[in-house]
C-alpha positions in Angstrom: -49.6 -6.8 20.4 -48.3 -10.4 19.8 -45.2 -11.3 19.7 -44.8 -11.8 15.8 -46.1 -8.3 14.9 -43.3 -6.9 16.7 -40.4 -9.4 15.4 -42.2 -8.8 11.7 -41.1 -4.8 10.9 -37.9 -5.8 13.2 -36.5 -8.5 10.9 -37.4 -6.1 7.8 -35.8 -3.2 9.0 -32.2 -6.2 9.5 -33.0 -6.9 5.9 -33.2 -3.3 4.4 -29.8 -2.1 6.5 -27.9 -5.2 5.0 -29.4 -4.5 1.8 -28.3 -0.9 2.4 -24.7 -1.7 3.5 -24.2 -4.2 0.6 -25.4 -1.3 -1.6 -23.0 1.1 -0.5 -20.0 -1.0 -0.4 -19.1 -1.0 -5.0 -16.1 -2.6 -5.3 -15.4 -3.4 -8.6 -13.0 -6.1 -10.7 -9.3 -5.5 -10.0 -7.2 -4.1 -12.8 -3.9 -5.9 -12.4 -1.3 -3.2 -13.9 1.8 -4.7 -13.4 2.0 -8.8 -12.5 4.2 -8.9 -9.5 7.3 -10.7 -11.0 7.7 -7.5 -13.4 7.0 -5.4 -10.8 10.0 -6.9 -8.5 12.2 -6.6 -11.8 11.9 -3.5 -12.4 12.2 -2.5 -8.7 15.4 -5.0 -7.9 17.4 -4.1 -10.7 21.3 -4.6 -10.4 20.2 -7.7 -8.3 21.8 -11.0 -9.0 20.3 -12.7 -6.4 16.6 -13.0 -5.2 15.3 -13.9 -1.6 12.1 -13.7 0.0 11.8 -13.1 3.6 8.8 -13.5 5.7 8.7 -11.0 8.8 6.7 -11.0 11.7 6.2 -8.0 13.6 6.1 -8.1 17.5 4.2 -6.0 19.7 6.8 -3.7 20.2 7.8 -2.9 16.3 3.6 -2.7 15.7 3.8 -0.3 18.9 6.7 1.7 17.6 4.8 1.8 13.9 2.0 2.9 15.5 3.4 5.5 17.4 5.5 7.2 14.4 2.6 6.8 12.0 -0.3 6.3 13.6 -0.6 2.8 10.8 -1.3 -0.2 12.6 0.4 -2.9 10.7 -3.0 -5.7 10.4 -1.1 -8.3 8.3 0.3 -11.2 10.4 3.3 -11.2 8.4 5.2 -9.1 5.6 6.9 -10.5 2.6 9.9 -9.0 1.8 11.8 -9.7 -1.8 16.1 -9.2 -1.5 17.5 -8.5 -4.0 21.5 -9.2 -3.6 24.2 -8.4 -5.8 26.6 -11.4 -7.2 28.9 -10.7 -4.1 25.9 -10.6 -1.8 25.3 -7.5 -0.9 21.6 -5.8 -0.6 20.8 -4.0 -3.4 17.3 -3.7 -2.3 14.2 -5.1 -0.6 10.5 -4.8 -2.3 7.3 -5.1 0.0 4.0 -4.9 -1.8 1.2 -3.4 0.6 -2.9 -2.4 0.0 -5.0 0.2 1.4 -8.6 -0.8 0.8 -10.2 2.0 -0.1 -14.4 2.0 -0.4 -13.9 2.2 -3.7 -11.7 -1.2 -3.5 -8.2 -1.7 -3.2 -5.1 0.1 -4.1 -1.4 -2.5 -4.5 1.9 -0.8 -4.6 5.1 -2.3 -5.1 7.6 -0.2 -3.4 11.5 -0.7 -3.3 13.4 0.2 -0.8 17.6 0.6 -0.6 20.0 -0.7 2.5 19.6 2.8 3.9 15.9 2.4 4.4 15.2 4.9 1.3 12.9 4.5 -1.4 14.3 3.8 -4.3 11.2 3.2 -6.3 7.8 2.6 -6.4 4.8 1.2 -8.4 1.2 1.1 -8.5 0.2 -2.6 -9.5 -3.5 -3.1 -9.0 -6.5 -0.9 -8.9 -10.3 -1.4 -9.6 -11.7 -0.3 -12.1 -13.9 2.2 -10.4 -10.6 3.6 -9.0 -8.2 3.8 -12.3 -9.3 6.5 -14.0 -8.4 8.8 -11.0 -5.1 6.7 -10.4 -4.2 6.7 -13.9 -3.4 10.4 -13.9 -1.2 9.9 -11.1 0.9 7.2 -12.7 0.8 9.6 -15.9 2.1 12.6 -14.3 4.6 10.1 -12.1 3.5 10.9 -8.8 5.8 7.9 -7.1 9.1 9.6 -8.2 8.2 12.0 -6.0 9.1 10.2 -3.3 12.2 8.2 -4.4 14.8 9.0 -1.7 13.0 9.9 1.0 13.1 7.7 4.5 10.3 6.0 6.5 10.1 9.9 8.4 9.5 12.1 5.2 7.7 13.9 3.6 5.1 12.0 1.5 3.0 14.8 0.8 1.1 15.5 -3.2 3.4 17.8 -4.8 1.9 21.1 -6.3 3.3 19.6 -9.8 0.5 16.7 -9.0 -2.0 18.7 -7.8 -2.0 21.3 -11.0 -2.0 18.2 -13.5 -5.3 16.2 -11.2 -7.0 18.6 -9.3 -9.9 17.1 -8.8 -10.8 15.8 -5.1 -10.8 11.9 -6.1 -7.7 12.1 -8.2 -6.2 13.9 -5.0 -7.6 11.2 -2.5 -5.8 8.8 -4.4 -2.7 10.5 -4.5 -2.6 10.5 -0.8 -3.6 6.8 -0.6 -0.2 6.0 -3.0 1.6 8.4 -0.6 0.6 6.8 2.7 1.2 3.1 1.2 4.7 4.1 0.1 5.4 5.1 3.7 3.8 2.3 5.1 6.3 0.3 3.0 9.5 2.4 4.0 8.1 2.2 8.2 8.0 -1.5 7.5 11.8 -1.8 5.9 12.7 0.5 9.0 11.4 -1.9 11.2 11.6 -5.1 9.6 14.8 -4.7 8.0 17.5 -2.2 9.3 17.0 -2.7 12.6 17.0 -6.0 12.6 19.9 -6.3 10.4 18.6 -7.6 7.2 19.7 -4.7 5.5 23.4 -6.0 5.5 
C-alpha cells in the first residue's frame, strides 16, 4: 500500500471532523440589549462621580476564587466602573462579565455596593439563538432575585422563575445569569474590598 493511499482517507477524515466541529459550533449575531453606558447608569445611580479601575488578579486571589467557586477567573484583567458620590464616597462598582455558552455568549452588567452586595444586575447582550429563552427571564425579573446577596450566596433559580420558564433551556440560562452575577460579586470581593477600593 503506497504511501499516498494511506495519507488520502487520513486527510479526509481531518476535513470531515473540522467540517463537523464548525457545524456544531451555531453561534449566532449578538443582540446588544442594553449599550453599556445605559447599562452603567442605571446600575450607578446616586453617583456623581465615575471611575474606571483596571484590576489584575494574582495567583493567589485567582487561587482563592477558585477555591470558593470553583470559576477560574481567564481574563487578564477586570474593569471595574466607581461610581462616587459628590463627597467621594463609593456608591457602587459595576463589572460586566460573559459566559460563552455553545449557543454563544451571555453579558451581564452587575452592580455591586461597598459591602460587596449586589445591588443590581442586567443582562446586556445575548444571541439571537439564545434570547428567546433569556427573554423570559428578564420578563419575569429573574436578577432581582439576587439583589442583596454577597459573593457566598445563594444564586439559585427561584421556584417563582422556574413556574413562569420551565422549560430546560430557559432554565439553563437562568443558571448561566445566576453564576455570572456571582462571578461578578467573587470578583468585587476580591478585587475590591479586600483590597480597599471599596472605601
Amino acid at each position: 500500500m503506497s504511501r499516498r493511499t494511506l495519507v488520502r482517507p487520513l486527510l479526509a477524515a481531518v476535513l470531515l471532523a473540522l467540517a463537523a466541529g464548525t457545524a456544531g459550533a451555531h453561534i449566532t449575531p449578538p443582540v446588544v440589549l442594553l449599550s453599556d453606558r445605559d447599562a452603567l447608569l442605571g446600575l450607578l445611580q446616586g453617583a456623581r462621580k465615575f471611575f474606571v479601575r483596571e484590576v489584575r488578579l494574582s495567583d493567589a486571589e485567582r487561587a482563592a476564587i477558585r477555591r470558593t467557586s470553583g470559576w477560574s477567573p481567564d481574563e487578564d484583567f477586570y474593569r471595574f466602573y466607581l461610581g462616587r458620590d459628590a463627597d467621594g464616597r463609593l456608591v457602587a462598582a459595576a463589572v460586566f462579565v460573559t459566559d460563552f455558552t455553545i449557543h454563544g455568549p451571555v453579558r451581564v452588567a452587575v452592580a455591586l455596593g461597598p459591602d460587596g452586595r449586589v445591588r443590581g444586575a442586567t443582562v446586556v447582550e445575548v444571541t439571537e439563538e439564545t434570547y428567546p429563552w433569556v427573554k423570559p427571564l428578564i420578563d419575569q425579573q429573574l436578577l432581582r432575585d439576587f439583589v442583596g446577596q454577597d459573593a457566598h450566596g445563594r444564586f439559585m433559580v427561584s421556584d417563582r422563575i422556574a413556574r413562569a420558564a420551565p422549560e430546560a433551556m430557559p432554565q439553563f440560562y437562568a443558571q448561566v445569569v445566576a453564576g455570572l452575577v456571582q462571578r461578578a460579586a467573587l470578583l468585587w470581593e476580591v478585587a475590591g474590598v479586600k483590597r480597599g477600593e471599596a472605601a
